[in-house]
C-alpha positions as CSV (number, residue, x, y, z in Angstrom):
1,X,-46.2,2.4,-12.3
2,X,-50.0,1.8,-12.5
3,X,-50.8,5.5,-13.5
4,X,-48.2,4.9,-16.0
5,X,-49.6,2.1,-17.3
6,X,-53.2,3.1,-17.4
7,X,-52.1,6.9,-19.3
8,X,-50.2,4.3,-22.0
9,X,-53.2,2.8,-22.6
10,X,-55.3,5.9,-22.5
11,X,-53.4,6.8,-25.1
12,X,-53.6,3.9,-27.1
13,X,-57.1,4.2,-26.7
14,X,-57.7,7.3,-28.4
15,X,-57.5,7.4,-32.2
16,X,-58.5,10.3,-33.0
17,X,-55.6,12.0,-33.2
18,X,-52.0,10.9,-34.9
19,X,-49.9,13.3,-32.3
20,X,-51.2,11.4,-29.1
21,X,-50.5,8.0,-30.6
22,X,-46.8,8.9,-30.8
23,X,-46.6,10.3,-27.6
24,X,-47.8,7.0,-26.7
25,X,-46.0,5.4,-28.7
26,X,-42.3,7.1,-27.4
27,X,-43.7,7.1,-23.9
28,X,-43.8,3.3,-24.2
29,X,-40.0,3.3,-25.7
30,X,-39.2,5.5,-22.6
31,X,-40.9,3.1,-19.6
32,X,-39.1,0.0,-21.9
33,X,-36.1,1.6,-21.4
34,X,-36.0,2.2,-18.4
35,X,-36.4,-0.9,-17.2
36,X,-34.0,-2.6,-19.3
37,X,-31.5,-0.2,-17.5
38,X,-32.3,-1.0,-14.1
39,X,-29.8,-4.4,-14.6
40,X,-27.4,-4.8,-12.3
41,X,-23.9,-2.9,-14.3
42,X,-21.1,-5.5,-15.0
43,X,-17.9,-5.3,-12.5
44,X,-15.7,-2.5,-13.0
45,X,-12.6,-4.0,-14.8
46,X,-9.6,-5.1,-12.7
47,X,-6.4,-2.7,-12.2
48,X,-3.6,-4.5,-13.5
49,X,0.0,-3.4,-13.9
50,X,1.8,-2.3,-17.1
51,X,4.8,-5.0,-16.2
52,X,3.9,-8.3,-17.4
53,X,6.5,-9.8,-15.0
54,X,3.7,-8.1,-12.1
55,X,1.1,-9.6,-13.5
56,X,1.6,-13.0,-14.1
57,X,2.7,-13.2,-10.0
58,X,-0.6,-11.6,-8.9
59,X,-2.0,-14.2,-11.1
60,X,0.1,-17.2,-9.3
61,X,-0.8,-15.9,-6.4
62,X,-4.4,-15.4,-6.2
63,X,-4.0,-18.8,-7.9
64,X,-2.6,-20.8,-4.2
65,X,-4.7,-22.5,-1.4
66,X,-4.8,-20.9,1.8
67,X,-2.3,-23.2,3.4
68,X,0.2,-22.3,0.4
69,X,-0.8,-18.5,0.7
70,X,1.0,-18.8,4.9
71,X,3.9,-21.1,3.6
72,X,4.3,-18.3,0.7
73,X,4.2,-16.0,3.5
74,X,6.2,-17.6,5.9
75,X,8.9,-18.2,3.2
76,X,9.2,-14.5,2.4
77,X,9.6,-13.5,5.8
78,X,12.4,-15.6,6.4
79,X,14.4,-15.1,3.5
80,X,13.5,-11.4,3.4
81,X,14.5,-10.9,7.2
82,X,10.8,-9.3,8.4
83,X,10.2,-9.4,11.9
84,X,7.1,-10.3,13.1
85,X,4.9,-7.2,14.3
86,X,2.1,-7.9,17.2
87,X,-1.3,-7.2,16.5
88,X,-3.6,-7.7,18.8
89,X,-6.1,-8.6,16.6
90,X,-4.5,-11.2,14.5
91,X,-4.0,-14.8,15.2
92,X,-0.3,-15.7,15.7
93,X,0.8,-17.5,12.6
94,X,0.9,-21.3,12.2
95,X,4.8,-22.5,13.1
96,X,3.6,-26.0,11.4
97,X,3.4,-24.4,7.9
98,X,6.9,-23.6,7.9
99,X,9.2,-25.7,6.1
100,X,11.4,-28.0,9.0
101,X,15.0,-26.7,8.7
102,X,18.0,-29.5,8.7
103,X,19.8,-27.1,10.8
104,X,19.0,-26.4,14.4
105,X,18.5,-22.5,15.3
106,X,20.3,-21.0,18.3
107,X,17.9,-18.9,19.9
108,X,20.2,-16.2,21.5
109,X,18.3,-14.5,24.4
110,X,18.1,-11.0,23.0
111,X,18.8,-7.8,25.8
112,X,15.2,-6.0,26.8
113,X,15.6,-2.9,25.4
114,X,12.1,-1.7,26.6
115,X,11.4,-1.1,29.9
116,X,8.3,-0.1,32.2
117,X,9.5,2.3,35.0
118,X,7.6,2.1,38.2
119,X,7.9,4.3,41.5
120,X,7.8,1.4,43.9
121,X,8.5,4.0,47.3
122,X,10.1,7.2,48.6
123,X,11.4,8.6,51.3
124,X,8.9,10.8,53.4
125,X,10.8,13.8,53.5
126,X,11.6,14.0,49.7
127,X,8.0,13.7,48.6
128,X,7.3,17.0,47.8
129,X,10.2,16.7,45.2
130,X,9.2,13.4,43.6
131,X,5.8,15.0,43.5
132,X,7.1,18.3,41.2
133,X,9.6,15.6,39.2
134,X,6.1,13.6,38.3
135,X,4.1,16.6,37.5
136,X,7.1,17.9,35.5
137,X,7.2,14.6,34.0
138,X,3.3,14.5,33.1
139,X,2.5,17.9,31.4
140,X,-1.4,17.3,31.7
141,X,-1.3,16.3,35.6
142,X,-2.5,19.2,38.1
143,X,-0.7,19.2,41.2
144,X,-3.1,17.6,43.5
145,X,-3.4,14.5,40.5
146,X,0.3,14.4,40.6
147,X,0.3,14.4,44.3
148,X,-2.7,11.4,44.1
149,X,-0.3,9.3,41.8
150,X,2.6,9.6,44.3
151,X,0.6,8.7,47.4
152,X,-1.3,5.6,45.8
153,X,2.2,3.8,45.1
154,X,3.6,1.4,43.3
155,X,2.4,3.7,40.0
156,X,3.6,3.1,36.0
157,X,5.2,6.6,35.7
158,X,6.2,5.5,31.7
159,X,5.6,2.6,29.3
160,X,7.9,1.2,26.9
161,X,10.9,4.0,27.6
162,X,14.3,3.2,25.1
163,X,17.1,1.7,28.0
164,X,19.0,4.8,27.8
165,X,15.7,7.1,28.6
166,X,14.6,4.7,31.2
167,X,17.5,4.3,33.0
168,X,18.2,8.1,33.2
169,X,14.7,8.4,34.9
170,X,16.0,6.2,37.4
171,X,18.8,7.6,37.9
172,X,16.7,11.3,38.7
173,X,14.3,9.5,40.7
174,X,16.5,7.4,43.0
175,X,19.0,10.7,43.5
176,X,15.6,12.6,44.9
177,X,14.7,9.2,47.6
178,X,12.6,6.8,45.5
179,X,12.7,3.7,45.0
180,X,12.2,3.2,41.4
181,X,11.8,-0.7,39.4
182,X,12.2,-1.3,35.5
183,X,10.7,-4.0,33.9
């Protein structure tokens, strides 16, 4: 910036010659303009819908309070049936926000339709069969891992397993001598 400013003014300083003093003259216009440009550019403009109707809810919206944001929510879930989905890293939502109901909800205990299975025990002369059933059941387990997992019982041999899936493993499992557990 200082070399800049000291050829401007070099320039300036020498009269003898009309070319130099417009050189000069546009070099000034170009350092002025570029530092008129070096403003911050104004927000890109907002996408917006071609439906009016769209609009004029994202505006209501963006409008509400936090609090009214989760009753909005809440509101929508309920009358739109939406089942709640558990993420690990979101707070639970706030069961106060809801709007108190004049009718008192039946909670139904609903069937467990996932299930842990877990080799609990076997019998000692049917382990090398439970061991090829867990190998065949792992694809990436060697033999001597598959034997490791049966010997360091009780073992997770699958997570969340559909009833039907889970109990059929059982039923493989118990007919070679284990002792298998869902939960």
């Amino acid at each position: 910036m200082a070399s800049r400013c000291s050829s401007v003014f070099r320039a300036f300083s020498r009269t003898a010659s009309v070319g130099s003093s417009r050189i000069a003259s546009s070099s000034r216009r170009l350092a002025t303009a570029t530092t008129s440009t070096q403003t911050e550019a104004p927000p890109p403009p907002l996408s917006t819908s071609k439906d009016p109707h769209i609009n004029r809810i994202v505006d209501d919206i963006s409008g509400l309070t936090l609090l009214q944001a989760a009753d909005l929510v809440a509101t929508l879930k309920s009358r739109l049936n939406i089942q709640e989905i558990a993420v690990p890293a979101a707070a639970p939502a706030a069961t106060s926000a809801a709007a108190p109901s004049d009718e008192p909800v039946a909670e139904k205990p609903q069937e467990k339709t996932v299930f842990t299975v877990k080799l609990e025990s076997f019998d000692a002369a049917a382990k090398a069969k439970i061991i090829r059933e867990v190998k065949a059941l792992v694809p990436n387990l060697t033999l001597i891992d598959a034997k490791k997992f049966v010997e360091s019982l009780p073992q997770t041999l699958k997570e969340n397993l559909p009833k039907e899936d889970a109990e059929k493993m059982k039923k493989t499992f118990e007919s070679l001598g284990a002792v298998v557990k869902l939960d």
